[in-house]
gemmi code that builds the backbone of each chain (N, CA, C; Angstrom):
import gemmi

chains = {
    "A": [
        ("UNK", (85.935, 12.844, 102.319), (87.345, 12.459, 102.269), (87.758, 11.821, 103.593)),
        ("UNK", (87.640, 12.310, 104.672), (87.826, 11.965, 106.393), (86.805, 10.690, 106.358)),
        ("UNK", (85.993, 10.381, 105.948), (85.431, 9.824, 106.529), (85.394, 8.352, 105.827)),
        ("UNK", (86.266, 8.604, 104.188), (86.610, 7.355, 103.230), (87.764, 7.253, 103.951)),
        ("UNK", (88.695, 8.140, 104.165), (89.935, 7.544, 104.980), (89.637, 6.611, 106.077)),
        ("UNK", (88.459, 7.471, 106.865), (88.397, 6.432, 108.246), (87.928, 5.496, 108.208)),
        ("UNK", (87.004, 4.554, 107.138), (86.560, 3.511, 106.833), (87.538, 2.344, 106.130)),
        ("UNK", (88.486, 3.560, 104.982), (89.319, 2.497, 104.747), (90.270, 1.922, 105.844)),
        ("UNK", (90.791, 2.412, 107.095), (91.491, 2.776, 108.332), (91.131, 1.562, 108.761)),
        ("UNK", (89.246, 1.600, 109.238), (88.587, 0.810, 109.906), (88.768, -0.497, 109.326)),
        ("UNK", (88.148, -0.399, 108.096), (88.383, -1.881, 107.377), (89.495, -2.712, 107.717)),
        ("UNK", (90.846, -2.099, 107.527), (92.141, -3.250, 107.797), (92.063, -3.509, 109.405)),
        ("UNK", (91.912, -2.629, 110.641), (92.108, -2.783, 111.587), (91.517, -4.123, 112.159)),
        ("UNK", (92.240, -5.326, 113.112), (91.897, -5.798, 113.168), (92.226, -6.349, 114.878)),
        ("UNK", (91.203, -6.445, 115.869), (91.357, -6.294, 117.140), (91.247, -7.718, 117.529)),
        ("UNK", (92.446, -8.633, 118.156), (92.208, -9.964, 118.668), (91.240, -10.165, 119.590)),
        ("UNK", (90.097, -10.900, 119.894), (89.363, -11.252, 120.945), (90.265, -12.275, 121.806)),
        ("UNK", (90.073, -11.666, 123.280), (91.058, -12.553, 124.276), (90.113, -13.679, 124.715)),
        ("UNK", (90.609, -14.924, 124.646), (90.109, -15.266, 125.352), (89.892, -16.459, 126.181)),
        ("UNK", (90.363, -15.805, 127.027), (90.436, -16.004, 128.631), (90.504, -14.803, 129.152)),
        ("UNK", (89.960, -14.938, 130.198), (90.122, -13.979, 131.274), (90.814, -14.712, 132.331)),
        ("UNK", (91.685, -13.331, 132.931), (92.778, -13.838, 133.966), (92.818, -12.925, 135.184)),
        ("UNK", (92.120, -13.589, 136.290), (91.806, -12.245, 137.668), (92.512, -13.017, 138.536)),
        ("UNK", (93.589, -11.991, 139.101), (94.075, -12.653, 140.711), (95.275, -13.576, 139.923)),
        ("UNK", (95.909, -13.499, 138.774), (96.742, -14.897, 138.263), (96.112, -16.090, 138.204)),
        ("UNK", (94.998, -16.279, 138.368), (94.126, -17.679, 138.038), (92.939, -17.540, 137.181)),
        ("UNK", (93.207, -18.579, 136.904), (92.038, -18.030, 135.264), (90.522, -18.846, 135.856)),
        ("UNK", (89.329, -17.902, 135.276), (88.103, -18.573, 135.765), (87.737, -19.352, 134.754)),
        ("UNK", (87.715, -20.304, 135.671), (87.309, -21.753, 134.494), (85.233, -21.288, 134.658)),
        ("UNK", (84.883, -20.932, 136.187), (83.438, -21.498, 135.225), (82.426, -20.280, 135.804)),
        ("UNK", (81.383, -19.362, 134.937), (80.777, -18.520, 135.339), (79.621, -18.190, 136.882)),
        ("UNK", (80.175, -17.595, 137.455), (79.027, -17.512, 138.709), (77.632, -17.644, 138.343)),
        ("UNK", (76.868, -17.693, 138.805), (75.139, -16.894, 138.635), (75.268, -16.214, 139.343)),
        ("UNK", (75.269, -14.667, 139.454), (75.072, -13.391, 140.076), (73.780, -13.576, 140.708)),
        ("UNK", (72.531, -14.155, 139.776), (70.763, -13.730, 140.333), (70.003, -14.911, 140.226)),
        ("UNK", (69.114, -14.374, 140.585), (67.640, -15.030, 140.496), (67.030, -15.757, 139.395)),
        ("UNK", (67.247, -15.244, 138.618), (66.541, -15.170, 137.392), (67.083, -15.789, 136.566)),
        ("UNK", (68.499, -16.179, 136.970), (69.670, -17.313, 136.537), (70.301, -16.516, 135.371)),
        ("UNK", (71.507, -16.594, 134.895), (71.892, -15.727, 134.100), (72.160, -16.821, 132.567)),
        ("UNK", (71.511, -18.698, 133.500), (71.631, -19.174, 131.932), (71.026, -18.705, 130.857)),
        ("UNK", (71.310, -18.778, 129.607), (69.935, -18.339, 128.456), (69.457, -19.536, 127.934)),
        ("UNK", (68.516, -18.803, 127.657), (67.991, -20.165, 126.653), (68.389, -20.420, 125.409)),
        ("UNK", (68.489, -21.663, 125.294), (69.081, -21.803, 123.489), (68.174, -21.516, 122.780)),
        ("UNK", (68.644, -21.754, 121.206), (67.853, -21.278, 119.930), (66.649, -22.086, 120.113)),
        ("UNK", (67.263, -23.741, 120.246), (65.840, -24.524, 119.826), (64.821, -24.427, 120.643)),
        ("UNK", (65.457, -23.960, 122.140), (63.907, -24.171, 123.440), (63.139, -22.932, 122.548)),
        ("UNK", (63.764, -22.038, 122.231), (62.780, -21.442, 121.979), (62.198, -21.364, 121.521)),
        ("UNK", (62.382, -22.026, 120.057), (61.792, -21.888, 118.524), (60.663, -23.031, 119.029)),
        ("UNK", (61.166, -23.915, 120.087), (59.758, -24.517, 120.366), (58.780, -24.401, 121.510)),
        ("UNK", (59.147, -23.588, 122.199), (58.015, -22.715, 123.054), (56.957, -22.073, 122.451)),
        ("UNK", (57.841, -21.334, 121.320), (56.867, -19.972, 120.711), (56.020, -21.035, 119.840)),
        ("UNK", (56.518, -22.202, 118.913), (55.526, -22.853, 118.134), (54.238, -23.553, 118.961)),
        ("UNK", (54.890, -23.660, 120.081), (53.491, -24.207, 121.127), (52.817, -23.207, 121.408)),
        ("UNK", (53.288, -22.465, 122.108), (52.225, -21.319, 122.290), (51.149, -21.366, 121.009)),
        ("UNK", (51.387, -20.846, 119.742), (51.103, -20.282, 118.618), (50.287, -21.579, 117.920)),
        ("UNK", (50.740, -23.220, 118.471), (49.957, -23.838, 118.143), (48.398, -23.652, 118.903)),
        ("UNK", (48.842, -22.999, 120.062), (47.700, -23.561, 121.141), (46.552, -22.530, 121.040)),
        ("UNK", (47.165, -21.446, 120.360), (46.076, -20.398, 119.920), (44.548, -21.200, 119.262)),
        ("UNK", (43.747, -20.685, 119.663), (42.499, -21.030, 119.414), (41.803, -21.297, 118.079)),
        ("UNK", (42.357, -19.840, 116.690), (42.326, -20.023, 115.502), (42.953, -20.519, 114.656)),
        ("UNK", (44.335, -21.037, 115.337), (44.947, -21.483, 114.231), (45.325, -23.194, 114.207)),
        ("UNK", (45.374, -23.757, 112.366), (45.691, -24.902, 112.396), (47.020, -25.559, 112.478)),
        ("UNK", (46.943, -25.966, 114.089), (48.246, -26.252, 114.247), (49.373, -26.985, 112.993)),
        ("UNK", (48.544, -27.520, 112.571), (49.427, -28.064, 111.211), (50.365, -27.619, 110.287)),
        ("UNK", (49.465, -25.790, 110.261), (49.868, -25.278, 109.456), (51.651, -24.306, 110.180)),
        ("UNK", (51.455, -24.742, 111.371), (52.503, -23.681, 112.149), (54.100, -24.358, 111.703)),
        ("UNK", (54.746, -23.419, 111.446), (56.466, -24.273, 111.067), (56.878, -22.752, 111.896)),
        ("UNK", (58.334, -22.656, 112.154), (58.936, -21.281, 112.525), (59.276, -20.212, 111.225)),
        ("UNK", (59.005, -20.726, 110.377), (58.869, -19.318, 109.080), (57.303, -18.568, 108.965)),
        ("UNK", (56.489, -18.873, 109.475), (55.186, -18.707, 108.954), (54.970, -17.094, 109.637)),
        ("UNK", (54.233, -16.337, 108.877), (53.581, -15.183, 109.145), (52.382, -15.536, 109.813)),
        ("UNK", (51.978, -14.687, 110.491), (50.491, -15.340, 111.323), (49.681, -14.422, 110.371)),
        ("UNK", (49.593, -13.181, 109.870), (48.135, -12.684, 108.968), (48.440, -13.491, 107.933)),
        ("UNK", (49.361, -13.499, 106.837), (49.156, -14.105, 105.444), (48.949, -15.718, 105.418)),
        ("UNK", (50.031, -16.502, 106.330), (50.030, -17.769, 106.516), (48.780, -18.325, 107.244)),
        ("UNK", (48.844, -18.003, 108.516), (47.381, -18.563, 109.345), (46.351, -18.060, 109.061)),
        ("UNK", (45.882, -17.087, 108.331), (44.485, -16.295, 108.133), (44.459, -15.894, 109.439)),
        ("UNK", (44.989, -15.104, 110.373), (44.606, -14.211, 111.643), (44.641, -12.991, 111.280)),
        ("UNK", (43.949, -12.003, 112.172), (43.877, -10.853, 111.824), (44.887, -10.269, 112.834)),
        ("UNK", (44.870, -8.479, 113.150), (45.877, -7.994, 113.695), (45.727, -8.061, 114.952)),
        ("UNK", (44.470, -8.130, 115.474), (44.393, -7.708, 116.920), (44.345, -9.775, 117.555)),
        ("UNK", (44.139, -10.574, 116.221), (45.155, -12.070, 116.847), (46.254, -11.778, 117.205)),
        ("UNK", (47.179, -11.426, 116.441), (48.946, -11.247, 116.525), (48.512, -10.350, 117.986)),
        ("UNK", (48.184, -9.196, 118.115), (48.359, -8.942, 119.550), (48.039, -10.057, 120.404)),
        ("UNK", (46.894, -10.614, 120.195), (46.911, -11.579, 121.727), (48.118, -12.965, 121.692)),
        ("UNK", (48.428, -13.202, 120.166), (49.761, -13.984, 120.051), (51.078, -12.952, 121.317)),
        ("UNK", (50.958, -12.207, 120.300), (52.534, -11.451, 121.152), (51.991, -11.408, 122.510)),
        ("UNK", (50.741, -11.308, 123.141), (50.462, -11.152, 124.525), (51.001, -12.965, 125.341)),
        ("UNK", (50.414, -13.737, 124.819), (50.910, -14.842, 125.267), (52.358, -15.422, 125.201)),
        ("UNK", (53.112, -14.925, 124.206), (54.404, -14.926, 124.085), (54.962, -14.415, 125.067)),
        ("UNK", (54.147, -13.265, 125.600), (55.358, -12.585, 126.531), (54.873, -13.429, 127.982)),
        ("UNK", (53.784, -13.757, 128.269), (53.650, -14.360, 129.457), (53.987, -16.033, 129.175)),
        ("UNK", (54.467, -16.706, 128.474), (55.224, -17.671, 128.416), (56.634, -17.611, 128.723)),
        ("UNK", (57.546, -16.494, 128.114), (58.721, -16.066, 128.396), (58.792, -14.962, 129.479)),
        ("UNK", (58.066, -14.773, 130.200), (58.264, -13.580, 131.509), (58.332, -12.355, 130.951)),
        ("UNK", (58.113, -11.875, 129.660), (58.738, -10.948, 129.493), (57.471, -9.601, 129.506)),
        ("UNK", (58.411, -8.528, 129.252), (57.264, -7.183, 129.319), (57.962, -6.626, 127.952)),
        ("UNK", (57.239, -6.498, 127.170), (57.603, -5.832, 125.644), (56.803, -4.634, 125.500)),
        ("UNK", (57.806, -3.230, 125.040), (57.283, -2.448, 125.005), (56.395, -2.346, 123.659)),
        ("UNK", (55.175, -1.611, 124.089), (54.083, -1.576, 123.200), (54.045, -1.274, 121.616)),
        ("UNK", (55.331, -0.226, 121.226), (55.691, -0.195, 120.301), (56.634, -1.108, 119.437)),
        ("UNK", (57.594, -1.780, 119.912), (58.004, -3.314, 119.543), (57.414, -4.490, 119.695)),
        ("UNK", (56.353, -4.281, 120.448), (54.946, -5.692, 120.413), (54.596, -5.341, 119.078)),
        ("UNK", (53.997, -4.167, 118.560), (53.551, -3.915, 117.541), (53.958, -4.452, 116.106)),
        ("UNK", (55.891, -4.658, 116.466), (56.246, -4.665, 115.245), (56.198, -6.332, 114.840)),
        ("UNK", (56.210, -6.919, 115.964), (56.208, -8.530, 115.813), (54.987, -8.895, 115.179)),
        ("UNK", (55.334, -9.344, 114.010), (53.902, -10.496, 113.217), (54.248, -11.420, 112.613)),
        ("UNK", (55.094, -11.686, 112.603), (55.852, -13.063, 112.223), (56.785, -14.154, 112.687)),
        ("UNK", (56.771, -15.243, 112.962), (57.142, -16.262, 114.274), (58.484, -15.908, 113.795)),
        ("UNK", (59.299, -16.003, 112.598), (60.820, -15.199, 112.961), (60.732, -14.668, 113.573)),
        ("UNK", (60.416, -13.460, 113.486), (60.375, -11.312, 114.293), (60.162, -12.273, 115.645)),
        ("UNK", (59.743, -12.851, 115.889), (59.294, -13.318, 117.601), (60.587, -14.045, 118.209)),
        ("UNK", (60.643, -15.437, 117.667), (61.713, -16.138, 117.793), (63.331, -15.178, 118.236)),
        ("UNK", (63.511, -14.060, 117.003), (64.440, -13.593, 117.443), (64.642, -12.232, 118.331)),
        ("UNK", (63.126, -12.041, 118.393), (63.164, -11.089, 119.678), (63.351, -11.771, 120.787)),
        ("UNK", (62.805, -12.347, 120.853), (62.985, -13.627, 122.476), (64.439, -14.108, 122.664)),
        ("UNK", (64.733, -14.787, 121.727), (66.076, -15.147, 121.545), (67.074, -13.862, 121.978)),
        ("UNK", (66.843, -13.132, 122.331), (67.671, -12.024, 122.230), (67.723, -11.332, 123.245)),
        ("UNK", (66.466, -11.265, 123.538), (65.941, -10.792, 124.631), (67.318, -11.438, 126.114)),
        ("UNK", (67.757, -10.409, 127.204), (68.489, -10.995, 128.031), (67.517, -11.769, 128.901)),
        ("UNK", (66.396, -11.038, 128.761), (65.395, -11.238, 130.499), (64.701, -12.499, 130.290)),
        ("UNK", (64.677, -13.266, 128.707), (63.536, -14.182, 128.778), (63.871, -15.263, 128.965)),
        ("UNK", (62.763, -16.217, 129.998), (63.333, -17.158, 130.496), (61.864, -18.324, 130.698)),
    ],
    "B": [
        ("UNK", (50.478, 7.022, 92.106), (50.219, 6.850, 92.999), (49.727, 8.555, 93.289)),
        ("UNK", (48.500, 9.211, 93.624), (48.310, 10.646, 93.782), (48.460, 11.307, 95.670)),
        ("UNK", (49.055, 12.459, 95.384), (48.968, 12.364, 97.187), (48.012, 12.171, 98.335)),
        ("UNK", (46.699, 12.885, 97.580), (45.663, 12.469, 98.873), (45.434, 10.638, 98.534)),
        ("UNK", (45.639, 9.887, 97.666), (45.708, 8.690, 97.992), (46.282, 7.894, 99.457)),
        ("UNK", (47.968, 8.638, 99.056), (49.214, 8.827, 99.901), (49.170, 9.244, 101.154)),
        ("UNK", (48.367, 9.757, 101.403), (47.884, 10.854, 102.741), (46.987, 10.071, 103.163)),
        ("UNK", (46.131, 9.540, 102.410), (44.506, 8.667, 102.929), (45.430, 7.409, 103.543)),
        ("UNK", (46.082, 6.485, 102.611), (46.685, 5.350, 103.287), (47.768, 5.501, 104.618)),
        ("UNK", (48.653, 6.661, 104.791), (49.477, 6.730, 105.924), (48.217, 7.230, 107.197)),
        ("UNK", (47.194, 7.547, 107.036), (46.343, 8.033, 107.728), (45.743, 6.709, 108.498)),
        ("UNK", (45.913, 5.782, 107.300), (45.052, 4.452, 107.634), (45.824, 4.032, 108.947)),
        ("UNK", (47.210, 3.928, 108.141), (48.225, 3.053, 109.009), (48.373, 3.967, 110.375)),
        ("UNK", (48.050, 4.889, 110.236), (48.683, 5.272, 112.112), (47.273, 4.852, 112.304)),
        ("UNK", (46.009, 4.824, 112.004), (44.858, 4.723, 113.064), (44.717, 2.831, 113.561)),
        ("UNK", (45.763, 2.434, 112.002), (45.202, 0.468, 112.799), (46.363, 0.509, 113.403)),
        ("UNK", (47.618, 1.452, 113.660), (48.775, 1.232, 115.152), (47.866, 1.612, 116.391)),
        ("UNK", (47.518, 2.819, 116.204), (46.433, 3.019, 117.258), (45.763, 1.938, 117.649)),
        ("UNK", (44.848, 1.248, 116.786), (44.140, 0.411, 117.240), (44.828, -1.344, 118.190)),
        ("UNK", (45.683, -1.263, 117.586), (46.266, -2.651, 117.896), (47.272, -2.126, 119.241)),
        ("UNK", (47.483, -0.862, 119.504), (47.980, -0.794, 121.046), (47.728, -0.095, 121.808)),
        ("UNK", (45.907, 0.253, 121.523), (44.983, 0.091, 122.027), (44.386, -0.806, 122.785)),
        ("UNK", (43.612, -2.013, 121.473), (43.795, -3.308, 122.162), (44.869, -4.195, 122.868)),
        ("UNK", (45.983, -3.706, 122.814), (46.498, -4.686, 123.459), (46.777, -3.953, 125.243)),
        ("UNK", (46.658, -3.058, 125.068), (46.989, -2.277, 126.429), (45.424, -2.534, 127.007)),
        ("UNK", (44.599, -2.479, 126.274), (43.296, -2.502, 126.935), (43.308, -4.287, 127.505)),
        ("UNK", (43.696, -5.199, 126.495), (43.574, -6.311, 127.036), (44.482, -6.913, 127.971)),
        ("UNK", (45.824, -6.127, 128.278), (46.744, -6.202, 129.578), (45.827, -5.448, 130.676)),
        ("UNK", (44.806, -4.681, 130.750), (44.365, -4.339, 131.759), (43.089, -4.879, 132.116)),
        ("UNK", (42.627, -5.577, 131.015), (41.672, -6.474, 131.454), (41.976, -7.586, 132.448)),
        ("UNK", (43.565, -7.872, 131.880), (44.316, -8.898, 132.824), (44.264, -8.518, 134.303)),
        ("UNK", (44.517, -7.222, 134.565), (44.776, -6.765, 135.433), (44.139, -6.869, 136.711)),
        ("UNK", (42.562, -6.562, 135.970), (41.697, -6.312, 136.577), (40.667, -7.749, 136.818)),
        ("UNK", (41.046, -8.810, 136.690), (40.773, -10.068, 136.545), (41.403, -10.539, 137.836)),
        ("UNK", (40.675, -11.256, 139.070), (41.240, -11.466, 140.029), (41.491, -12.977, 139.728)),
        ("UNK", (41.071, -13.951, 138.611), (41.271, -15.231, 138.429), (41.644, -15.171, 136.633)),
        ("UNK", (42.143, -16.092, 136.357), (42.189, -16.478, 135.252), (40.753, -16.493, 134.636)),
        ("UNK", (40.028, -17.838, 134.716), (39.215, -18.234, 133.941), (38.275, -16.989, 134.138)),
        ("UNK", (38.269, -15.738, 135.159), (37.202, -14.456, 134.575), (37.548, -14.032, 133.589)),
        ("UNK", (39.022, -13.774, 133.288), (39.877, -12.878, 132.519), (39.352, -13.483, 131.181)),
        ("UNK", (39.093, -14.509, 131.060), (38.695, -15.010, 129.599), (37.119, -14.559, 128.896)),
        ("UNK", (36.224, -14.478, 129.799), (34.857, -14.075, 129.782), (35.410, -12.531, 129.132)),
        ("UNK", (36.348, -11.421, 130.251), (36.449, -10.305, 129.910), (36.778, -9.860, 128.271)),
        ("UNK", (37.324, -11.225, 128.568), (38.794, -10.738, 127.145), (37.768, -10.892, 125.923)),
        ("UNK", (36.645, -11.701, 125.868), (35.945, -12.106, 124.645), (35.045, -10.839, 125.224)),
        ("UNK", (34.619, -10.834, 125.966), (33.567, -9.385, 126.140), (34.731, -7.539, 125.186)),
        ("UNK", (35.661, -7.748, 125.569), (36.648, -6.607, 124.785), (37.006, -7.139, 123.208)),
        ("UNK", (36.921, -8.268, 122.778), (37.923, -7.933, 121.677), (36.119, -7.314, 121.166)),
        ("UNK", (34.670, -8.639, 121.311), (33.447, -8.219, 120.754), (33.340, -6.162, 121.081)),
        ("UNK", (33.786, -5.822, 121.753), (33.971, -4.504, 121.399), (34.410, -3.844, 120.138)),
        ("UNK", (35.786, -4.198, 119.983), (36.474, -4.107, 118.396), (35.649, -4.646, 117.793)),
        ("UNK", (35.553, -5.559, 117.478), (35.001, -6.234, 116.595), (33.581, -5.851, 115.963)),
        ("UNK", (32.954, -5.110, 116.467), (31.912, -4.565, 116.419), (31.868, -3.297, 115.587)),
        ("UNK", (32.852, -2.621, 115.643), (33.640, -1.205, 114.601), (34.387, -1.712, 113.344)),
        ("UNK", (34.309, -2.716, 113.491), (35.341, -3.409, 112.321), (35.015, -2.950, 110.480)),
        ("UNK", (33.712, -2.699, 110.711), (33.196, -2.268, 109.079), (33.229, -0.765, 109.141)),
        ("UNK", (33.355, -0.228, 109.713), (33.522, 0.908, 109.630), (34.323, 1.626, 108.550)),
        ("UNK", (34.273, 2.882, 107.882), (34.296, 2.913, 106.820), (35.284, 4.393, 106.531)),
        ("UNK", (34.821, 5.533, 107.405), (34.807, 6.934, 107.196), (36.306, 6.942, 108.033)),
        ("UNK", (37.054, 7.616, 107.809), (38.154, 8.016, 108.532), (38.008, 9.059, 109.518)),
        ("UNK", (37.187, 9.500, 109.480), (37.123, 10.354, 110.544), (36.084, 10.116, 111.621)),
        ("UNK", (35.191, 9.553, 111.406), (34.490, 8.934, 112.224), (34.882, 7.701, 113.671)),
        ("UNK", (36.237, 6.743, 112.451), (37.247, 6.002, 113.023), (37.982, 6.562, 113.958)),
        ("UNK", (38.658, 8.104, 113.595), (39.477, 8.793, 114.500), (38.491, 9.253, 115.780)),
        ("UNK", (37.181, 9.342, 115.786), (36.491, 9.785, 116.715), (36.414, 8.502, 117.996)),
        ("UNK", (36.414, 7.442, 117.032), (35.988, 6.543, 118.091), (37.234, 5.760, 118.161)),
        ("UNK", (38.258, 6.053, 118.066), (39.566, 5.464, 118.736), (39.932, 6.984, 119.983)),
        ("UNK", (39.395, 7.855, 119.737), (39.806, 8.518, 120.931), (38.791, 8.826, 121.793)),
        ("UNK", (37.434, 8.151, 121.897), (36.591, 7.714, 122.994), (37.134, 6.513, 123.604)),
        ("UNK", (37.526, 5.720, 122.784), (38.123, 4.099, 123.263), (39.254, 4.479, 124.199)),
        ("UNK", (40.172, 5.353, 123.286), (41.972, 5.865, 124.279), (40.722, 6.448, 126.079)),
        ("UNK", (39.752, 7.398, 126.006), (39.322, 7.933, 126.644), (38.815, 6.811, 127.845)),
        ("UNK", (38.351, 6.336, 127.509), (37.638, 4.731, 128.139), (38.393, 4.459, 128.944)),
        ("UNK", (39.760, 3.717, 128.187), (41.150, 3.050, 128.716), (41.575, 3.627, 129.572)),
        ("UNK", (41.543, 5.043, 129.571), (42.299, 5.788, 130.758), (41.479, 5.908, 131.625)),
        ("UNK", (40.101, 5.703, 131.642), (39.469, 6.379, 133.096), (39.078, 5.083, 133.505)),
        ("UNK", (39.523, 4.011, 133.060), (39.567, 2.694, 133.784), (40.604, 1.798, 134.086)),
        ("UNK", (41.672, 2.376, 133.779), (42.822, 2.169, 134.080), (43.004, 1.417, 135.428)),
        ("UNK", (43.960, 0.580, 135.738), (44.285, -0.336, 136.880), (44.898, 0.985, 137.463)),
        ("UNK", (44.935, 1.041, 138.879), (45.756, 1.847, 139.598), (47.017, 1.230, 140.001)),
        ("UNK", (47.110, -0.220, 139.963), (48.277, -1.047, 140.570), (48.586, -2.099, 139.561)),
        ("UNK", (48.830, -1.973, 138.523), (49.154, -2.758, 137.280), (50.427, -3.699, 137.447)),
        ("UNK", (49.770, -4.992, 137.530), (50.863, -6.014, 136.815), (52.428, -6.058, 136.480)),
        ("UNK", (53.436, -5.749, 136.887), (54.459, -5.699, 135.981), (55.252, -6.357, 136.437)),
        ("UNK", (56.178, -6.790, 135.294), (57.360, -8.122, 135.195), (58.272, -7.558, 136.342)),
        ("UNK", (58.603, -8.417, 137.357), (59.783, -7.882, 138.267), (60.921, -6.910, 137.740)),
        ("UNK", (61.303, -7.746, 136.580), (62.981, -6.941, 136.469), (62.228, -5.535, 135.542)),
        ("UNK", (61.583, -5.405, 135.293), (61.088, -4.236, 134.416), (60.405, -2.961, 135.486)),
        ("UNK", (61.051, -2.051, 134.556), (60.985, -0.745, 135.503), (59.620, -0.571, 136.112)),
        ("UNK", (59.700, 0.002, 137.579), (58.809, -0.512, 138.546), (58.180, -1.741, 138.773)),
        ("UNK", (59.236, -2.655, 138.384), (58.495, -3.941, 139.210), (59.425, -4.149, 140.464)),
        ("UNK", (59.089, -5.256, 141.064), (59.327, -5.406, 142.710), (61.069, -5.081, 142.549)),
        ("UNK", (61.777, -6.047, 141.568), (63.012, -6.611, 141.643), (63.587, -5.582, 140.173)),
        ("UNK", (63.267, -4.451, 140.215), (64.159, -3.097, 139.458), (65.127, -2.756, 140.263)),
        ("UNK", (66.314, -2.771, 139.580), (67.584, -1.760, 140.148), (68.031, -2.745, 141.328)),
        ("UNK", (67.484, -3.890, 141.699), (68.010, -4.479, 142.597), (69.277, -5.330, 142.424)),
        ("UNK", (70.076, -5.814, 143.286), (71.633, -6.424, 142.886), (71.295, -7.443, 144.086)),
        ("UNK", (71.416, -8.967, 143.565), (71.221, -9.943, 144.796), (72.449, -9.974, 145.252)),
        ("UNK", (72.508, -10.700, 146.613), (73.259, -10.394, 147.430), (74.821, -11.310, 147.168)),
        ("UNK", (75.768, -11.234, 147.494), (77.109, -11.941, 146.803), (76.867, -13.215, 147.705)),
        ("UNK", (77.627, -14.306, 147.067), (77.234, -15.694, 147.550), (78.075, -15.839, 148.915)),
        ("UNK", (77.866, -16.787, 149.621), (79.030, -16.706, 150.945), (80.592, -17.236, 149.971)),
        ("UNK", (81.907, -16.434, 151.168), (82.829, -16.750, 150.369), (83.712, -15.968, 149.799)),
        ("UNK", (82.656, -15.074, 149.153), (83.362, -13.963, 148.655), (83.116, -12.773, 149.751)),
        ("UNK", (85.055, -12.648, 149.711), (85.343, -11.580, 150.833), (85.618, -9.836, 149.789)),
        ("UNK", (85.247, -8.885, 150.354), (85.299, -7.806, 149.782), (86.382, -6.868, 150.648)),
        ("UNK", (87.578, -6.490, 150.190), (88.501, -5.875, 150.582), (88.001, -4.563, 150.174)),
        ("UNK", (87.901, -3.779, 151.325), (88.149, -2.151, 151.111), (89.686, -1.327, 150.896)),
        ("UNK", (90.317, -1.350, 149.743), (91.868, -0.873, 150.284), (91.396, 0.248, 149.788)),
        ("UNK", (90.356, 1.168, 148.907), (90.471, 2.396, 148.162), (91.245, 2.183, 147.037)),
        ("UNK", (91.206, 1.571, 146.374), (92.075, 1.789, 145.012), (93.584, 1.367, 145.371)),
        ("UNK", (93.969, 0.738, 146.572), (95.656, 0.829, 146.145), (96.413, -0.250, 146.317)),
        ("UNK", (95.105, -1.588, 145.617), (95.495, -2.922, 145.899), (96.591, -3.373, 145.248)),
        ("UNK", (96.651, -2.469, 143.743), (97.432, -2.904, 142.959), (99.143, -2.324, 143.066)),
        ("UNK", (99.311, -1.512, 143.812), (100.857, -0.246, 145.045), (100.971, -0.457, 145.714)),
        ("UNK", (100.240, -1.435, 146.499), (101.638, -1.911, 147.652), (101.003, -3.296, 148.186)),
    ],
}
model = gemmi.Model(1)
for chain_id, residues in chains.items():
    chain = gemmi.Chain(chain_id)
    for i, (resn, *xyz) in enumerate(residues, 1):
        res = gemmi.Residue()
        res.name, res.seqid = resn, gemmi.SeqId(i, " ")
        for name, pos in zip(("N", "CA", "C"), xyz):
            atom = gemmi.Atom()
            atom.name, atom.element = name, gemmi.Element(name[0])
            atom.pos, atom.b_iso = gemmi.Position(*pos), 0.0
            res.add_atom(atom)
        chain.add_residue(res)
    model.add_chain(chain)
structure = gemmi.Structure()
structure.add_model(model)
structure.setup_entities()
């Protein structure tokens, strides 16, 4: 009962996103870089075509066959411990360190694409 | 579908997770331990022909024996000073905050910028 109330509650509520931000009475027109590592991201497409290079450049597979939907076991004929050395080169293309149990789950250039994509650190 | 079927196949699936982050931890430390690139490649085909070599293997329990000689392997050859991405925990640049650009001045009032 509490908890159909609080959903129906939730449902109508509806919270404006501000936006602008306003510090000091002057509004910031343009974002700092805090770091190193630059805080730009990368867009959708650099990435979707990084990872297809990489994945072309793999040794077993026919680059031809690579598009960004493709599964690497069913589509490319690779086996599992390919997709590991895929996800291994993925991450040293994008800087990144993926923990061993979410390396695991990536086997398909989506699952990759939008881990990366997502990822804050990859660059 | 009968349960020891059910039991035989979830049995399967944790031993090829095992295996695949196995290999892949084994082949980040091959990296490791590679003072050049082009060795690391000799290594890396010398490790996967390891796997690859168990690949017909058949018995499940036999499999479980020799994924925990392999785990056994991995650890007593382990890198002592392993590789890792700066911003990732224990790398050089963890927990670090770069320094503010010139320009920006930092007022100490304690909280009472906004009272008087």
């Amino acid at each position: 009962m509490a908890s159909a109330l609080r959903s129906a509650v939730l449902r109508r509520i509806q919270v404006p996103i501000a936006r602008s931000t306003v510090i000091n009475g002057s509004q910031m027109t343009a974002v700092r870089s805090m770091s190193s590592h630059g805080d730009d991201h990368l867009d959708k497409q650099e990435v979707v075509d990084r990872v297809l290079e990489v994945i072309k450049c793999f040794p077993k597979v026919d680059p031809s066959k690579v598009n960004p939907d493709v599964h690497f076991q069913k589509d490319l004929g690779l086996d599992s411990l390919d997709t590991v050395e895929i996800v291994m080169a993925l991450e040293e293309e994008f800087k990144l360190e993926i923990p061993d149990k979410e390396a695991d789950k990536i086997d398909s250039c989506p699952l990759a694409i939008e881990y990366i994509f997502n990822h804050p650190m990859s660059s | 579908m009968s349960v020891g079927t059910a039991s035989y196949l979830a049995r399967r699936a944790a031993q090829k997770e095992r295996v695949r982050i196995l290999y892949r931890r084994a082949l980040k430390d091959t990296l490791n331990w590679a003072v050049h690139r082009h060795l690391f490649y000799s290594d890396a085909d010398a490790l996967r022909e390891k796997f690859e070599a168990n690949k017909q293997v058949a018995d499940v329990d036999v499999i479980d024996r020799m994924i925990d000689a392999g785990e056994t392997t991995y650890n007593k050859w382990r890198h002592p000073d392993p590789y890792i991405v700066p911003w990732a925990p224990g790398g050089t640049k963890f927990c670090r905050n770069p320094t503010p650009p010139p320009g920006i001045e930092i007022i100490y009032n304690f909280g009472r910028e906004d009272n008087d």
